[in-house]
C-alpha positions in Angstrom: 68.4 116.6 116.1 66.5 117.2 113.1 67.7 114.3 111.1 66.5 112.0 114.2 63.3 113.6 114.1 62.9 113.0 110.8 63.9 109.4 110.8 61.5 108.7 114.0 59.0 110.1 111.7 59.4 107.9 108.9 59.6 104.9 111.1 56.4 105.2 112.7 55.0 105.9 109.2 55.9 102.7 107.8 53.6 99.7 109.2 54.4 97.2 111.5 54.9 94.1 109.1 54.9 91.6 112.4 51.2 92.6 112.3 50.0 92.8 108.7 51.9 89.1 108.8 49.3 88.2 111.7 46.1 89.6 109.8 46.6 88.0 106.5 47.0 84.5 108.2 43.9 85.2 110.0 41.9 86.2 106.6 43.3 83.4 105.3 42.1 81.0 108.1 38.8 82.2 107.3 39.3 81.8 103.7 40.3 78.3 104.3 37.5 77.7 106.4 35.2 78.4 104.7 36.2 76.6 101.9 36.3 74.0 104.4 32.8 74.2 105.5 31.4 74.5 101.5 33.6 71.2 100.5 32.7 69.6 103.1 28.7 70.7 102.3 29.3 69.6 99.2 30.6 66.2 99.4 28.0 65.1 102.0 25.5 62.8 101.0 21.9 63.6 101.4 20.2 61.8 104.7 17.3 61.8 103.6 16.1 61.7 100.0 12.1 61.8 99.4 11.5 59.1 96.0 7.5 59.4 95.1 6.1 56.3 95.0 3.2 55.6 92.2 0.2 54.1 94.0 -0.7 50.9 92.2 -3.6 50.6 89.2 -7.0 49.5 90.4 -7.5 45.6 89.8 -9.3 44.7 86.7 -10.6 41.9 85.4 -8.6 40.1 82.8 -10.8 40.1 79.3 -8.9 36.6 78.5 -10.2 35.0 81.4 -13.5 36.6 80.7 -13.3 35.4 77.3 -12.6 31.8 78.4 -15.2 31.7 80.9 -17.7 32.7 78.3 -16.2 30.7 75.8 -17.2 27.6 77.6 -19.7 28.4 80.1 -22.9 28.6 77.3 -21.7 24.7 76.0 -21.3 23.2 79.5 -24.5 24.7 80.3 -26.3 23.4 76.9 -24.7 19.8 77.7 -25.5 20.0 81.5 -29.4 20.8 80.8 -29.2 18.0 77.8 -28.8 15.0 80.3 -31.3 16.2 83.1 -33.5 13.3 83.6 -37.0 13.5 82.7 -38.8 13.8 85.4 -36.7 17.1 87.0 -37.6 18.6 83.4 -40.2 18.1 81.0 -38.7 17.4 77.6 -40.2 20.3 75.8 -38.7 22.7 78.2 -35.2 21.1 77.9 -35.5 21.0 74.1 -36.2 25.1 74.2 -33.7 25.6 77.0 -30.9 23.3 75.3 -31.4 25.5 71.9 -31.2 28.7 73.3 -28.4 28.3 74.9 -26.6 27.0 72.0 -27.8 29.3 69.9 -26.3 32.1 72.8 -22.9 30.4 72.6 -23.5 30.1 68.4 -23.5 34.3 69.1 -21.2 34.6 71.6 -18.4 32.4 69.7 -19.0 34.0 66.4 -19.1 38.0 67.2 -16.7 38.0 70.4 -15.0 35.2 71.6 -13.2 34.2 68.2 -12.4 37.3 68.2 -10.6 38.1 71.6 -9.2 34.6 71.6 -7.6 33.7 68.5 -8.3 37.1 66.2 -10.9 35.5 63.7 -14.2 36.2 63.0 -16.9 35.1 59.9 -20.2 35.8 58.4 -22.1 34.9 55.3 -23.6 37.2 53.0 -26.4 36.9 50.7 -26.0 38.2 47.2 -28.7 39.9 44.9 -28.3 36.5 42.7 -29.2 34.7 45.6 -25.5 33.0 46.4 -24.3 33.3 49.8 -20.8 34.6 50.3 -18.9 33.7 53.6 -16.4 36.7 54.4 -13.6 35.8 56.6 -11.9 38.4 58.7 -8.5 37.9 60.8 -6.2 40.3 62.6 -2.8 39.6 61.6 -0.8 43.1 62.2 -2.2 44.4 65.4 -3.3 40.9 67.0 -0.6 38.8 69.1 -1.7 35.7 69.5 -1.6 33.7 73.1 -1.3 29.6 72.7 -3.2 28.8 76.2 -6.2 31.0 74.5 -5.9 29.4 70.9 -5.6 26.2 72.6 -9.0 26.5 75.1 -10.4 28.0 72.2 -10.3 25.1 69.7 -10.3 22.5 72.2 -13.6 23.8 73.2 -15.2 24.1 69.7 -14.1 20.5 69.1 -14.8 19.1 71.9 -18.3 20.4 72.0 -19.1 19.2 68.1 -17.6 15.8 69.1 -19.4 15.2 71.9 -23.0 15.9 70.4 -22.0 13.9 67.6 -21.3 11.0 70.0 -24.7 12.0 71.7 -26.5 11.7 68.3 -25.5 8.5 67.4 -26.3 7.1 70.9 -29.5 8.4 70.9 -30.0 6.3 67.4 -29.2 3.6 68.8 -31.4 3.5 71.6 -34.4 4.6 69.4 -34.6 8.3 71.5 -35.8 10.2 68.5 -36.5 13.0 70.7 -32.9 13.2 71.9 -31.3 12.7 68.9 -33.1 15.4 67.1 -32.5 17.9 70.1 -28.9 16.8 69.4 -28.6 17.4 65.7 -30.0 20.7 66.6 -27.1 21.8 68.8 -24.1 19.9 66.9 -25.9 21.9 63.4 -25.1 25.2 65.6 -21.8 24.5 66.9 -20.7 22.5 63.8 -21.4 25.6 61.9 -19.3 27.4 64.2 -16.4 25.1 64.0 -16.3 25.0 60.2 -16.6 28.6 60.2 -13.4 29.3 61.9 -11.7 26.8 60.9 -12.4 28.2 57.2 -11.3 31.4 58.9 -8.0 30.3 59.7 -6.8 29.1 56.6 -7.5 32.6 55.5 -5.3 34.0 58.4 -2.1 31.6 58.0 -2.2 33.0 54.2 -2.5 36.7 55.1 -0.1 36.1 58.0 2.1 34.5 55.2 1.5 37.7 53.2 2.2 40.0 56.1 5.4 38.2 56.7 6.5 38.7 53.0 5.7 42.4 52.9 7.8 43.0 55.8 10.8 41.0 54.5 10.3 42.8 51.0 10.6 46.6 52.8 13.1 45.4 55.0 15.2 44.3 52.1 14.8 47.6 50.6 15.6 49.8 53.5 18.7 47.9 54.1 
């Protein structure tokens, strides 16, 4: 009797295995659930993602257009006020009107137009002997040119000098002394201008030839 005491004993000591069986598949359910849940997290695209958007930059006006508009709107003007007949405007008034607005445009062209247009820009300097010196000054590195603003530009400085030269020798002919003086007057300013840059010029496709050169030259070296 006491050896079946003992063994009942030492069978309810030891654990039921059926159940510790039943609670490690449960724990691991959870595991694996869980698991489940975080992959599942995971892998699942966003619904919604919030991208800032950049509100746009305040319109400007374009300095090429400005430069353009400027460029031409002090010769139209000149040329408009130029064939007003007589009797809308005396000539004296037209003679002072004419000059000062070529002289404007002679200004404008020289200082800020050549500039903005086609990088160029000239002025004469007197010397202490007397001599004048013209000084011609181009951007060549930090200047990209645009071929609709070199091409207003120089079609407008020609043009203008053409057309009071064609003005000048009409008024010749038709013995208007007045006119034709008022005319030589305006084609002096603009013709001025027009040699001036194209002086200029000449001075920038040699330093642009330079430029070129001297970046070949270090590029050679480097390599």
């Amino acid at each position: 009797m006491q050896i079946g005491d003992d063994q009942l004993d030492v069978q309810h000591s030891i654990p039921d295995l059926d159940n510790v069986n039943i609670k490690l598949g449960d724990d691991e359910k959870k595991v694996n659930q869980i698991s489940s849940n975080t992959v599942s997290q995971v892998q699942q695209p966003p619904s919604h993602v919030a991208i800032p958007i950049q509100p746009l930059p305040p319109k400007t006006a374009d300095p090429s257009f400005l430069s353009q508009l400027f460029h031409c709107l002090f010769k139209g003007l000149a040329i408009f006020v130029f064939f007003i007949p007589e009797g809308l405007l005396n000539l004296t008034y037209c003679f002072i009107i004419v000059v000062i607005l070529s002289a404007i445009d002679f200004w404008t062209v020289k200082n800020i137009t050549g500039r903005k247009l086609v990088g160029l820009r000239w002025w004469s300097e007197v010397k202490e002997d007397g001599s004048e010196e013209w000084i011609y000054e181009c951007q060549v590195a930090n200047f990209i040119p645009n071929p609709f603003n070199s091409n207003i530009f120089w079609f407008a400085q020609f043009g203008v000098v053409l057309t009071w030269g064609i003005l000048i020798l009409l008024d010749l002919i038709g013995l208007r002394w007045f006119n034709a003086v008022l005319a030589m007057t305006a084609f002096c300013l603009t013709g001025i201008n027009f040699v001036g840059f194209y002086k200029c010029r000449g001075e920038h496709q040699k330093k642009a030839k330079e430029y070129m050169t001297k970046i070949g030259l270090k590029a050679i070296q480097q390599w």
